[in-house]
ChimeraX commands (.cxc) that place a marker at each C-alpha (Angstrom):
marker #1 position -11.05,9.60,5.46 radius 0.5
marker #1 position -12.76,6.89,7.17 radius 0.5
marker #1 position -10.75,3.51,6.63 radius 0.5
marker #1 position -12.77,0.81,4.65 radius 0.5
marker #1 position -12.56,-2.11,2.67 radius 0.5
marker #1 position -13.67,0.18,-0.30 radius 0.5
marker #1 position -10.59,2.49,0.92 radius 0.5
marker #1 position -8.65,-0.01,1.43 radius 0.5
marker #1 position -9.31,-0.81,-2.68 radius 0.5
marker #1 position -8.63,2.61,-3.72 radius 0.5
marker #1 position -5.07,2.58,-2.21 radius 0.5
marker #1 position -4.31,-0.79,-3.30 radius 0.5
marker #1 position -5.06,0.51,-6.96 radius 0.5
marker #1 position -2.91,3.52,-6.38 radius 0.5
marker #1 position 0.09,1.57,-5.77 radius 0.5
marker #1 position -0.17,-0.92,-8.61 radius 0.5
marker #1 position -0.69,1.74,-11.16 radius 0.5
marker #1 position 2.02,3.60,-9.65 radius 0.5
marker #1 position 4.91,3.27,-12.19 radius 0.5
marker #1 position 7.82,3.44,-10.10 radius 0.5
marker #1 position 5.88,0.31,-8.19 radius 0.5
marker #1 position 6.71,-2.68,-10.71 radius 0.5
marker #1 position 4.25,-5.58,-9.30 radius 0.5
marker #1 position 1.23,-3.91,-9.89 radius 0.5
marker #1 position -0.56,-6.72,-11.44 radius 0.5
marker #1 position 0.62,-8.91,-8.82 radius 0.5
marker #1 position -0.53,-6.53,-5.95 radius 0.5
marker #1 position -3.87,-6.25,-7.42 radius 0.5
marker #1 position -4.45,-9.70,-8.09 radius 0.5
marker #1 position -3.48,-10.83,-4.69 radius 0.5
marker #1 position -5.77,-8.07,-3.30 radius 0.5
marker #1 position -8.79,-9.46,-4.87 radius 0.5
marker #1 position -7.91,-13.01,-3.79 radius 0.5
marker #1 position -7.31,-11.86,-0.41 radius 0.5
marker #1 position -9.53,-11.20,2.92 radius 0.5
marker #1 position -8.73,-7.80,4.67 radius 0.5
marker #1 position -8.00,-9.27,8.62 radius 0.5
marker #1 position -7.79,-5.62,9.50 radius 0.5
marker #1 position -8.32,-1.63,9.27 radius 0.5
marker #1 position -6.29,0.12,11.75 radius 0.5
marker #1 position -8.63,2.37,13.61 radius 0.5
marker #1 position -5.83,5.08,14.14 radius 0.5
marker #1 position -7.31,7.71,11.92 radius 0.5
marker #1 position -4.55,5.85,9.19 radius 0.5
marker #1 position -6.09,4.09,6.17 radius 0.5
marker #1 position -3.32,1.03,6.99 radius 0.5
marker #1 position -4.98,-2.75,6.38 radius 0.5
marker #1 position -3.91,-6.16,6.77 radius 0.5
marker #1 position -4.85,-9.21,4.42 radius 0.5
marker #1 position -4.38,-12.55,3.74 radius 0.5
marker #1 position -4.60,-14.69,0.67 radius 0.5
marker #1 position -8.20,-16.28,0.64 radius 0.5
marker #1 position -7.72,-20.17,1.17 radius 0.5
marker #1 position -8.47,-22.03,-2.22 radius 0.5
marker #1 position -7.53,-18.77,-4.10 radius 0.5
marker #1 position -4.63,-18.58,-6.46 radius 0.5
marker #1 position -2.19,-15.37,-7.22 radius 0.5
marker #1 position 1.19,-15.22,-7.72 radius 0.5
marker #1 position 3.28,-13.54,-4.95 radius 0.5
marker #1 position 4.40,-9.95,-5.28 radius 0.5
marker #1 position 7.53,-10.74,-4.09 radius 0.5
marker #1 position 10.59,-13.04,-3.59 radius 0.5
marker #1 position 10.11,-15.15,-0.83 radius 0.5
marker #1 position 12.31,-13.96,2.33 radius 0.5
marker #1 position 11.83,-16.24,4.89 radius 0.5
marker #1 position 9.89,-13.84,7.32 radius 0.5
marker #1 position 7.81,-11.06,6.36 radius 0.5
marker #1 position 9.06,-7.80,5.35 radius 0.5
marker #1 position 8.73,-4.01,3.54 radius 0.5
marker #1 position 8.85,-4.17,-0.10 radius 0.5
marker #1 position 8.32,-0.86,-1.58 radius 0.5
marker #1 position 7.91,2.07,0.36 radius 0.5
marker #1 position 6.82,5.74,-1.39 radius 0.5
marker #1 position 6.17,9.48,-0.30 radius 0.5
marker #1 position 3.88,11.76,-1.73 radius 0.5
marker #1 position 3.45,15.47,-1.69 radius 0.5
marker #1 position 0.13,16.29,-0.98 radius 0.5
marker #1 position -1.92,19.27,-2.96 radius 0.5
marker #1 position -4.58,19.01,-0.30 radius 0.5
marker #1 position -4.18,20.16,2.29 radius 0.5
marker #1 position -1.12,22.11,0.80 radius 0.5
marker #1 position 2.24,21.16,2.40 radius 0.5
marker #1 position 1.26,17.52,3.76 radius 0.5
marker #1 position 2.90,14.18,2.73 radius 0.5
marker #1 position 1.42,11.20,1.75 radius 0.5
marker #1 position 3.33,7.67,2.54 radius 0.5
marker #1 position 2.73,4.25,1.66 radius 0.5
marker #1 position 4.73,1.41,2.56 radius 0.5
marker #1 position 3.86,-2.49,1.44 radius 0.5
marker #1 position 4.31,-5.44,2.77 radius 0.5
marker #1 position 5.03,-8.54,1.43 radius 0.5
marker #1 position 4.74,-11.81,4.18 radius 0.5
marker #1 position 7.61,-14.89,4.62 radius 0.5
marker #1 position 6.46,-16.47,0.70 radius 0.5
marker #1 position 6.31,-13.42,-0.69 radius 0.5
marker #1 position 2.18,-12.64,-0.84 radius 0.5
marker #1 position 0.59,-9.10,-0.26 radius 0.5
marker #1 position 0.85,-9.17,3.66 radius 0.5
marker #1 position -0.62,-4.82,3.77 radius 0.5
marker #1 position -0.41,-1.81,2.81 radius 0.5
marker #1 position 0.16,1.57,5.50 radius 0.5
marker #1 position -1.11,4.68,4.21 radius 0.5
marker #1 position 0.15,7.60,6.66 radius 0.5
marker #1 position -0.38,11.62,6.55 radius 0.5
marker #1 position 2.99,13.19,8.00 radius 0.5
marker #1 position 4.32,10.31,9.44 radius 0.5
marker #1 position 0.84,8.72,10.97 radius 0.5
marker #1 position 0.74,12.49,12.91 radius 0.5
marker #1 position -2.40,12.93,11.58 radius 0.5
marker #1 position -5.40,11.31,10.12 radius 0.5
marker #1 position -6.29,10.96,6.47 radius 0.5
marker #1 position -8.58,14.14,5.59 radius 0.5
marker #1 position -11.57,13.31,3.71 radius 0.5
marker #1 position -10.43,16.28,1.11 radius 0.5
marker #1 position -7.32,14.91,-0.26 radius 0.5
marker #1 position -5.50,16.10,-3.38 radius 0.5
marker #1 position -2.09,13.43,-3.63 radius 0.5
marker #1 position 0.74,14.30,-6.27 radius 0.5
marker #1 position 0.91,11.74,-8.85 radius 0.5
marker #1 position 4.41,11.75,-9.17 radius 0.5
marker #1 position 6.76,10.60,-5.41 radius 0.5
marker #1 position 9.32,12.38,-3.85 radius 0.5
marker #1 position 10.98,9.10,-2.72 radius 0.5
marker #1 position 10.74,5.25,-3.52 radius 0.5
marker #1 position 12.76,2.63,-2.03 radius 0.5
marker #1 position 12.05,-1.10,-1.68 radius 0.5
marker #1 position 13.39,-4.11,-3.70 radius 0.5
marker #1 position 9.28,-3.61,-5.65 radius 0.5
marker #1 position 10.91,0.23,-6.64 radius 0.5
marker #1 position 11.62,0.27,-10.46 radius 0.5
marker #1 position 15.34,1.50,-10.79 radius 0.5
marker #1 position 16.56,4.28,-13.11 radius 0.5
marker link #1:1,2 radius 0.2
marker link #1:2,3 radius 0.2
marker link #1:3,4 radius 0.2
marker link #1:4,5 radius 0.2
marker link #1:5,6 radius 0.2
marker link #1:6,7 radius 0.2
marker link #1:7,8 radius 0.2
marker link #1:8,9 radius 0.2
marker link #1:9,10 radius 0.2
marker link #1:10,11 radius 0.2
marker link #1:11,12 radius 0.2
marker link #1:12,13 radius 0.2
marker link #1:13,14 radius 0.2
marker link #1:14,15 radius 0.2
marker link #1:15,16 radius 0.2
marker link #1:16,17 radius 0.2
marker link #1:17,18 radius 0.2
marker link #1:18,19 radius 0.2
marker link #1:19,20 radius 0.2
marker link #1:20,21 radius 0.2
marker link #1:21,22 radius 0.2
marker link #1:22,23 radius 0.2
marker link #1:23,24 radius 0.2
marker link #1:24,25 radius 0.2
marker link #1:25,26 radius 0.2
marker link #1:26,27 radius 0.2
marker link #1:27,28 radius 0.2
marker link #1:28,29 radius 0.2
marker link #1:29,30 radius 0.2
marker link #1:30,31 radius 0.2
marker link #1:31,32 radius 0.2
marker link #1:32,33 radius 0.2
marker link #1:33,34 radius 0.2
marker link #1:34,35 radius 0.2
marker link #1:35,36 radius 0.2
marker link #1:36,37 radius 0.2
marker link #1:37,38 radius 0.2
marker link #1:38,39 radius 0.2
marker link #1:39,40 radius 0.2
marker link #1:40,41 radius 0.2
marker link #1:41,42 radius 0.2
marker link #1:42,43 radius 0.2
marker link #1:43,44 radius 0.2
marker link #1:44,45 radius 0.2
marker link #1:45,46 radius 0.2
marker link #1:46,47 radius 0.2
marker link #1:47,48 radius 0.2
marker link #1:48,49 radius 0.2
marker link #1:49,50 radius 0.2
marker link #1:50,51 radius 0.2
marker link #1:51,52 radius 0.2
marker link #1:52,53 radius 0.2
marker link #1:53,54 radius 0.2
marker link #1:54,55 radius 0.2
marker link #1:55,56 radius 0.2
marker link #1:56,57 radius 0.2
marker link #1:57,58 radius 0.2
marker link #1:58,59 radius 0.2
marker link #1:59,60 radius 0.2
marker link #1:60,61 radius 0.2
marker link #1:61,62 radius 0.2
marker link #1:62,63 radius 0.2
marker link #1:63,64 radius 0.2
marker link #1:64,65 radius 0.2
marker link #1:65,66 radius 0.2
marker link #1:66,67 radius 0.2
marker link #1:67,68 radius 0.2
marker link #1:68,69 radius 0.2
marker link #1:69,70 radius 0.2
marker link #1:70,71 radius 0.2
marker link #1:71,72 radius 0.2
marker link #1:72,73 radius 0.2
marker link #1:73,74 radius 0.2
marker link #1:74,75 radius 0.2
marker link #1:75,76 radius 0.2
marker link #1:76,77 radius 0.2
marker link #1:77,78 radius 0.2
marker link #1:78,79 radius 0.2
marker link #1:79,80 radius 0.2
marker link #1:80,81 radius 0.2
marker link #1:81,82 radius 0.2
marker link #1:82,83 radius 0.2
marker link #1:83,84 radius 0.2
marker link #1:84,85 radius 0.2
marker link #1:85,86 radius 0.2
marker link #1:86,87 radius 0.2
marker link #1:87,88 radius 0.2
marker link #1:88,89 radius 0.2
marker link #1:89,90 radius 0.2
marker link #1:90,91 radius 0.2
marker link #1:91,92 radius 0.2
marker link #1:92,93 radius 0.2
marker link #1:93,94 radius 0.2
marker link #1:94,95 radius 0.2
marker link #1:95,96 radius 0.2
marker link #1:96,97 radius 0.2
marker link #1:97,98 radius 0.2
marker link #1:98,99 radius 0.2
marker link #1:99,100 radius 0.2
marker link #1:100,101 radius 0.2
marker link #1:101,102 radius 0.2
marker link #1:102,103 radius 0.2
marker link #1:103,104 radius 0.2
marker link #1:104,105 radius 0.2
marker link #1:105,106 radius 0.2
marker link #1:106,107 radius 0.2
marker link #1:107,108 radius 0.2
marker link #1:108,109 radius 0.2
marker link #1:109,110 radius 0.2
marker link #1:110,111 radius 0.2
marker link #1:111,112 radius 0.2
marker link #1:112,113 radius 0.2
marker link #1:113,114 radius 0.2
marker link #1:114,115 radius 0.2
marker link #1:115,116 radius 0.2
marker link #1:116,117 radius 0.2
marker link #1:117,118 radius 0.2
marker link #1:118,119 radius 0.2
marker link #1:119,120 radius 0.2
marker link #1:120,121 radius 0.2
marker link #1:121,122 radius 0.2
marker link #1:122,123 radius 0.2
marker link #1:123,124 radius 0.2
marker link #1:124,125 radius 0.2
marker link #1:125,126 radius 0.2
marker link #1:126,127 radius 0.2
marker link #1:127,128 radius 0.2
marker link #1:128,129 radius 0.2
marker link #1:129,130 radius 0.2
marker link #1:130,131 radius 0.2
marker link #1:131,132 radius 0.2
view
């Protein structure tokens, strides 16, 4: 799946509605305030951004001091059968949508332009995981 800022969209939206993800609104707002800086070129659909300057949203995260993974989840994949699907977010030192990863197997593979993803993760960590 060729990486793109329309791509890059798509995943962002899968995250936030996500429910085991609990700043969705946050994530997406910062998105669309945000500039992508970059789309890894790996055959991943991983992108970087930045808040737009002028441009107001609320972070997605407590501020840490230094940039760092907030929520992290893995997918089965239905197509093609047997695959896994992982995201993992990042939030940057105050908090703001710093990127998102999105890796087949591990970033062994590129993203398929066929791809059938689970809606429901095998595994969520991250202090951005809902608990229970």
């Amino acid at each position: 799946m060729t990486n793109s800022v329309e791509t890059a969209a798509c995943w962002a939206k899968f995250i936030a509605k996500c429910p085991e993800f609990v700043a969705g609104e946050a994530l997406l707002a910062q998105f669309n305030a945000g500039k992508i800086t970059r789309l890894c070129e790996c055959g991943c659909n991983s992108f970087n951004m930045v808040r737009e300057e002028g441009r107001q949203a609320a972070p997605i995260a407590p501020p840490s001091g230094r940039g760092h993974v907030v929520f992290l989840a893995e997918f089965p994949v239905e197509q093609p059968p047997g695959a896994s699907l992982e995201f993992i977010v990042y939030a940057d030192a105050k908090g703001n949508f710093d990127g998102l990863d999105v890796h087949l197997n591990g970033n062994t593979e590129p993203i398929p332009e066929q791809l059938v993803v689970s809606e429901v993760p095998y595994h969520v960590y991250g202090i951005l995981a809902r608990k229970g």
